[in-house]
N, C-alpha and C positions, 0 to 999 in steps of 0.2 A: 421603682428603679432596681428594687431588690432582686426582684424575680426574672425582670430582664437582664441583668448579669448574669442569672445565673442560666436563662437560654443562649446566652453569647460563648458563655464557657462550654456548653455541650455543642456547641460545630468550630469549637477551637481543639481542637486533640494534644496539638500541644502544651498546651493550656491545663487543658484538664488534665493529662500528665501526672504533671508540679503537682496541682489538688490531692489527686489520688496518694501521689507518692510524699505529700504535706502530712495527708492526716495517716497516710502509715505509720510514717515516720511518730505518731504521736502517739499513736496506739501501741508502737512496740516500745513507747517509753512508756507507757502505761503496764505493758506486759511484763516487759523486764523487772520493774518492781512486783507485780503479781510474784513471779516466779522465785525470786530471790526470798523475798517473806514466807511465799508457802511453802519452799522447801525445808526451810527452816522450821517454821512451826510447826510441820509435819512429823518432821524426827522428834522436837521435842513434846510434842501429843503422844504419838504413839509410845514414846519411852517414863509418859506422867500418866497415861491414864493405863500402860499394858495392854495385852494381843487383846487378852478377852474382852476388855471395857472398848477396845477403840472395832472391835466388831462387834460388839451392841449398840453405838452409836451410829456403825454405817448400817447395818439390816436395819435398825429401826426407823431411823431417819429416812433410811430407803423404801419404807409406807407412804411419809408423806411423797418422797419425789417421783413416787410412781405417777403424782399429777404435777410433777414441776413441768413435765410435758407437756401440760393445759397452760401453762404462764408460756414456754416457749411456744405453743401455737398461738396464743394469743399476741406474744408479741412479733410476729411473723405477718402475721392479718393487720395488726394496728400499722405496725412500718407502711407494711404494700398499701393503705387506704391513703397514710397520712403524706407517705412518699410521691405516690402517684399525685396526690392533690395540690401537693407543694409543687411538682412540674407541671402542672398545667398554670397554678400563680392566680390561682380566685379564693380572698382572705375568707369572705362569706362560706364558701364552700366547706373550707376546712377548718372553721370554727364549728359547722354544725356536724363535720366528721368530728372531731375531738369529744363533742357533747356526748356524741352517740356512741363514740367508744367506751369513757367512762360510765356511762350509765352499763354498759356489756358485763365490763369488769367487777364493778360493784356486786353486780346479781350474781357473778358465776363465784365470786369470792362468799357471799352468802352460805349458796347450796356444798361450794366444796366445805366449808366449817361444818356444815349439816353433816354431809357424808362421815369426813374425818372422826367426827365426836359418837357415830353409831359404828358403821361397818368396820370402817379405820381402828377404832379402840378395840373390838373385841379383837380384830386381828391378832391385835400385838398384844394382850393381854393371854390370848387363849390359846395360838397355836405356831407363835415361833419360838424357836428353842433360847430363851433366855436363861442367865446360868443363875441357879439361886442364891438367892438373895440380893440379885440387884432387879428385880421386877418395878421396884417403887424408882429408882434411880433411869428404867426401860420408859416410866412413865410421863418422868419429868423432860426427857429429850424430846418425846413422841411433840408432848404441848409445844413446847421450843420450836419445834419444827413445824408445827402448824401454825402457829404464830408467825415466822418466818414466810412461809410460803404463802399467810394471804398479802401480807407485808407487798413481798415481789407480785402477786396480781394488780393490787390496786395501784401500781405503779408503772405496771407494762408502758402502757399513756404514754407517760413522762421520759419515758429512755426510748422510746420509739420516734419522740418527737428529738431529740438532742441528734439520733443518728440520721434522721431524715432530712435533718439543718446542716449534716455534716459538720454539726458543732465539736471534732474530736480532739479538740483541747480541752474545754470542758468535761468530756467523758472519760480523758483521761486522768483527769486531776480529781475528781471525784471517788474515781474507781483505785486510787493511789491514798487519798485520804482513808479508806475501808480498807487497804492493808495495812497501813499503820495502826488505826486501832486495834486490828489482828494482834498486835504485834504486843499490843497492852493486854491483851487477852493471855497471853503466857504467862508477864508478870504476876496477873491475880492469881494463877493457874498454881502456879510453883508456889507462891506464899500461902493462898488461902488452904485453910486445916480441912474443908469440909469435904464433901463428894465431889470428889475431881472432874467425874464424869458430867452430875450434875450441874456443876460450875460452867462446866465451858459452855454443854447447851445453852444455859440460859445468857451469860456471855456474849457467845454467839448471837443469839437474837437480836440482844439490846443494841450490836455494833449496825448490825442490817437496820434494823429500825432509824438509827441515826444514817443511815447512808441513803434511806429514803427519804427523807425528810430535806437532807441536803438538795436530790436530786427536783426533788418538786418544787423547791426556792428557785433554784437555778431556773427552770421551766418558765413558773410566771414571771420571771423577772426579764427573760430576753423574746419569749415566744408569745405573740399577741392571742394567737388561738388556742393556748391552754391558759388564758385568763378568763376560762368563762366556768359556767353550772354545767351538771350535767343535764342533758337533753335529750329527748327520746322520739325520734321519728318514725314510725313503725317500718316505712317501708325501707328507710335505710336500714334500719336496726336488723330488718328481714334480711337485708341482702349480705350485711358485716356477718350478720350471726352463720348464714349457709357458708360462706366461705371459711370462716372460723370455724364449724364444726365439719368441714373439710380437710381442712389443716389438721384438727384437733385429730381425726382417723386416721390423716399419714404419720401425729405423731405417735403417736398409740404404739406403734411396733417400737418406734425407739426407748419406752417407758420400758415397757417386756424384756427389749432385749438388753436392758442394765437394772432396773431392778428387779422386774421379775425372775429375769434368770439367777440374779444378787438372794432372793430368797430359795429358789430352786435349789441351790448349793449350800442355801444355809439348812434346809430339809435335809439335805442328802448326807451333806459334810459338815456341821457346827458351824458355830461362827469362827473358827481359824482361819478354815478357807474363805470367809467373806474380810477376815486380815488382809488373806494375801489379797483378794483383787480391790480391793479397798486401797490399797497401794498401787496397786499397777493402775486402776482409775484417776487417783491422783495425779501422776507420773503421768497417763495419757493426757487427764485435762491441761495438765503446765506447755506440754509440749503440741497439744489443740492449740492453743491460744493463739498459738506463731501464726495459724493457718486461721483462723478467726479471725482475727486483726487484720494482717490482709486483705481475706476478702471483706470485710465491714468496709474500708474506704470505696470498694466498689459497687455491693451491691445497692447504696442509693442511685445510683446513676446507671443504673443495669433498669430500674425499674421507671425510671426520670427518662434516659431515653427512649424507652418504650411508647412512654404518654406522650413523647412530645414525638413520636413519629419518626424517629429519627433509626430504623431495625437495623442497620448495616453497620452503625455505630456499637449499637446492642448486641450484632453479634461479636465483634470485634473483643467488647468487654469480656463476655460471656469466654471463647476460647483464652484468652489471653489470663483472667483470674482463674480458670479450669489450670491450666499449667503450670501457672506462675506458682500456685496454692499446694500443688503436687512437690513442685521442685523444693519449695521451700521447706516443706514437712517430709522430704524424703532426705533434706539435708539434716535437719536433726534429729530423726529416727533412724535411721540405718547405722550410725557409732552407736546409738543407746541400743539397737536392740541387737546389735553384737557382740557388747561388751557387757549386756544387760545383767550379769551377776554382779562383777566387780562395782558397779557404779551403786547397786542397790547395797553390797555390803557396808560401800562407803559412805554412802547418804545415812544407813537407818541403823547401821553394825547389826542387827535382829531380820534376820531374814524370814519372811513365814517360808514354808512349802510352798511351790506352784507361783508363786509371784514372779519369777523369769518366767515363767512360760507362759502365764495369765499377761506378761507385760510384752510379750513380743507377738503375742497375736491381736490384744487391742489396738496395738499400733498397726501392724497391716489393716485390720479394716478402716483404723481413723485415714490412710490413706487413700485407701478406695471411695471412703465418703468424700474427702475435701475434694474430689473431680467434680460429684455430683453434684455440689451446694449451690454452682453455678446457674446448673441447669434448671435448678428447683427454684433459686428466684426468679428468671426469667419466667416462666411456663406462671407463676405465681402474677407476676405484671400482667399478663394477656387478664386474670380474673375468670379466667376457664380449667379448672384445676378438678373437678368432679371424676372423670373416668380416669386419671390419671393417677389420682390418689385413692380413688378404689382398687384399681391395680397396684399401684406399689407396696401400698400399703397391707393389702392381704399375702402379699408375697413372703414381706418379710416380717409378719404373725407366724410365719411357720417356722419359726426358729425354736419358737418356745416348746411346742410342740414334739417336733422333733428331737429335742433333748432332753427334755419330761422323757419319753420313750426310751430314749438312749441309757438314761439310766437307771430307771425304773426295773426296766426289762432285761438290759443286757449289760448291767452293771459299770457305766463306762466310765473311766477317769474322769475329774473335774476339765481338764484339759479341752473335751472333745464339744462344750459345751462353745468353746469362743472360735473352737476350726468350724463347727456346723454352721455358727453368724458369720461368718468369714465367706465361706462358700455361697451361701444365700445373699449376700450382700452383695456378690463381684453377679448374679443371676439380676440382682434390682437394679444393678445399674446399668448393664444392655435391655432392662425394659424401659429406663428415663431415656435411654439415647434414641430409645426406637418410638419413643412416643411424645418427647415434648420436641427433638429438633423438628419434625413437619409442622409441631403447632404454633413454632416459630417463625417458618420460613428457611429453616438452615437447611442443608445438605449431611444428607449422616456420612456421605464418600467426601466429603471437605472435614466434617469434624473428627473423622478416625485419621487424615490424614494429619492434621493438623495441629491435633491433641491427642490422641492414641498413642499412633505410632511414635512420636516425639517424646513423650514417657515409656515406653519401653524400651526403645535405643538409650536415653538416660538411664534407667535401671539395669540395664543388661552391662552396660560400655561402663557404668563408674563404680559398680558391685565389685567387679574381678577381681582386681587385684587387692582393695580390703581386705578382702574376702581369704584370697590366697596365702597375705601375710595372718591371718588369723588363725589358720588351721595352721599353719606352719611354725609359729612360733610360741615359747612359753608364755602364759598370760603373767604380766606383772604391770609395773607401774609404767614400766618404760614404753610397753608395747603398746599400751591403753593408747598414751601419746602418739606413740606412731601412727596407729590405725585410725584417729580421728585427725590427725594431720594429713595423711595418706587419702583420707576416705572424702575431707572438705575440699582437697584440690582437685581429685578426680569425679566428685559430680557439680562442681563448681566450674571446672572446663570443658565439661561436657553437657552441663544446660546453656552455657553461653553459647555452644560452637554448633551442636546437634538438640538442642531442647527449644532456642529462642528463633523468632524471627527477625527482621529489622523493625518493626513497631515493637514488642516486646524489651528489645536491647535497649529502646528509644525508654522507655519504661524505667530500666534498674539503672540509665545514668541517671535521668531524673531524681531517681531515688535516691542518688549516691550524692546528684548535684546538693539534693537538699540538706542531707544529712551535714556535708561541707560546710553548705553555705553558713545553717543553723550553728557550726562549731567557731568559723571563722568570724562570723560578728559576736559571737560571745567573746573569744579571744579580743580582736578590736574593741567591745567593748571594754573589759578589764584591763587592757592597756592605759585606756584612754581613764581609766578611776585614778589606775598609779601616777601618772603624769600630774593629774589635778591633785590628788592629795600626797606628790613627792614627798 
């Protein structure tokens, strides 16, 4: 019965809506705590452990996350197996997918430990600039962070199954419980006498550990097909592992182009400059999440109606989260990367060098990406992703490349390193548009007019006048306000008027219904408390 509600709700659009804009709505209560704690413990990290210790923790950390890469393609391939097999609604099926994913995970969390403890140690031991006398303090994060990252492998399973359940209550109570203990992680921070540094690493860990643990209770206890062993069927395991080291290639450039580049600048520039973009990566991921969440409530049902046949639907979703994901992360990046000094004095009072200009070019490319993530799950549903991801993928390898050279050779500010990913990025994404819409069946003269032009007319029409009061008047406290007052209503009436269509519009009442609805039975509830215990 389960599985037929949930084919009834994919040829209900209306219907599916509400869902979409249910588990938004849950997610951005999810996020909005994300945010509010990590800005927080942010400033007080950086100002307990100092510039120099909080960029030893991000270059070195930044070894292991060069394969956090391998967890997020891993959990990209577990969704689209566990996703795909949840819309078609055969239990057998996808208990012997879950088997066979765990068994994946297990082994690839093995050989990453192998690597880490050989190539990974001398790394960090032998040729990034760590300042002396915190080598032993360089070492104890490194573990921490290995610990941590097989931690999120053997887990990928368990959070791929919650979002392909579209369980986003759960995911977000979860993920709310792991900023609170964030949150105790200060307390010990500020009181304990010993290495600050090496405190929060291991800190750190112990909270992920316990948010794993959480996450995999919750699993067996509502999902029938992660109560099993692991399993191993060669030919499945054949076919999860090609697709997964598929994936694993497209993500390869995005490792490079943050941490690689993350140690390129610590070669070139110390670890100061990996302060500053260690902050503006922060400030990018708080202000990702907006555009993550989002698209999370759709891309199960991006890949759900693919399997169940339904492409017109799929494309439908596909433009409609390509836009919606634009507008929304152009409404909170264009006040922050206007006003991006004042707001970083405020938050951190310790400003490094380069961190405004490290933070307003991260955000242009995070906007260029939140178009494509659309198009990369879809094209991922078909399970024909080979030539696609050899092209994108070696495309955007040449970033590193090209800024190695840049500075090597011709000496170039830290700066040019995030305009060269910027430029190569806006090149990758006319090769997704020109290569996965025909493997969908879309029209690229329906998706440029549709989603293209629709964000540039938004960009162009609600920039101006910002923009005009900005140069024009003194920066202080008064203007910050105006210009993000100024800056929400004009690309706020101008994605309704010239960015939406009428199924779109249909979309943010939904959205707005729900939010309502959620406030007004809470209210009715608490009335109805006062009354009984007058």
């Amino acid at each position: 019965m389960g599985y037929l509600n949930r084919n009834l709700l994919m040829n209900n659009p209306s219907a599916n809506n509400k869902l979409i804009a249910k588990n938004t709505m849950l997610l951005y209560i999810r996020m909005l705590c994300q945010v509010l704690i990590g800005l927080y413990t942010s400033r007080v990290v950086l100002q307990v452990l100092g510039v120099s210790d909080f960029g030893v923790y991000n270059v070195v950390g930044g070894i292991v996350m060069m394969l956090f890469f391998l967890s997020g393609s891993l959990g990209a391939a577990s969704s689209r197996f566990i996703t795909y097999d949840l819309g078609k609604g055969d239990m057998k099926v996808m208990k012997k997918t879950f088997g066979n994913i765990l068994a994946i995970h297990y082994l690839l969390a093995i050989l990453a430990f192998i690597l880490f403890e050989t190539v990974g140690l001398w790394f960090v031991l032998e040729k990034l600039q760590i300042p002396e006398g915190r080598e032993n303090a360089a070492f104890w994060v490194y573990q921490c962070s290995i610990f941590t990252f097989l931690l999120s492998v053997i887990s990928v399973p368990y959070d791929a199954a919650i979002i392909a359940h579209e369980k986003m209550a759960a995911y977000a109570y979860i993920a709310i419980t792991n900023q609170l203990l964030k949150l105790l992680i200060l307390y010990v921070l500020l009181v304990f006498p010993g290495d600050k540094l090496v405190v929060y690493a291991v800190l750190y860990a112990f909270v992920q550990f316990l948010n794993r643990i959480i996450c995999r209770i919750y699993c067996i206890r509502h999902f029938e097909e992660t109560r099993i062993r692991m399993s191993f069927d060669r030919g499945e395991v054949k076919r999860m592992l090609g697709f997964t080291l598929w994936i694993t290639y497209g993500g390869i450039p995005f490792i490079v182009n943050t941490q690689g580049l993350n140690i390129l600048l610590n070669l070139f520039f110390g670890p100061v400059v990996n302060a500053a973009r260690g902050i503006a990566v922060q400030v990018q991921s708080v202000v990702e999440n907006f555009c993550t969440n989002f698209q999370m409530a759709f891309n199960p049902q991006i890949t759900k109606s693919y399997a169940q046949g339904n492409i017109r639907y799929m494309h439908q979703l596909v433009k409609m989260s390509s836009k919606l994901s634009f507008f929304l992360l152009f409404f909170i990046s264009f006040p922050l990367m206007v006003e991006a000094r004042l707001v970083l004095e405020w938050w951190l009072g310790i400003v490094p060098e380069h961190t405004v200009n490290f933070l307003r070019l991260i955000l242009a490319i995070c906007m260029i990406k939140s178009v494509s993530n659309p198009l990369i799950i879809a094209v991922r549903a078909t399970g024909d992703i080979k030539k696609f991801q050899l092209v994108e993928g070696t495309v955007l390898l040449l970033v590193f490349p090209i800024c190695y050279v840049l500075l090597k050779f011709f000496h170039a500010e830290a700066e040019y390193v995030f305009c060269v990913h910027l430029i190569i990025e806006l090149i990758a994404q006319l090769i997704r548009v020109g290569m996965i819409l025909p493997r969908i069946s879309m029209s690229v003269m329906n998706y440029f007019r549709k989603v293209v032009f629709p964000i540039i007319c938004v960009v162009l029409v609600s920039s101006a006048i910002p923009l005009v009061v900005f140069f024009n008047l003194e920066q202080n406290v008064i203007t910050f306000f105006l210009i993000c007052f100024i800056s929400a209503v004009c690309v706020l009436g101008t994605v309704y008027t010239l960015g939406c269509n009428d199924r779109e519009r249909d979309y943010l009442k939904a959205y707005v219904y729900v939010g309502y609805f959620k406030l007004a039975k809470k209210a009715k509830k608490d009335k109805n408390t006062i009354k009984t215990h007058g």
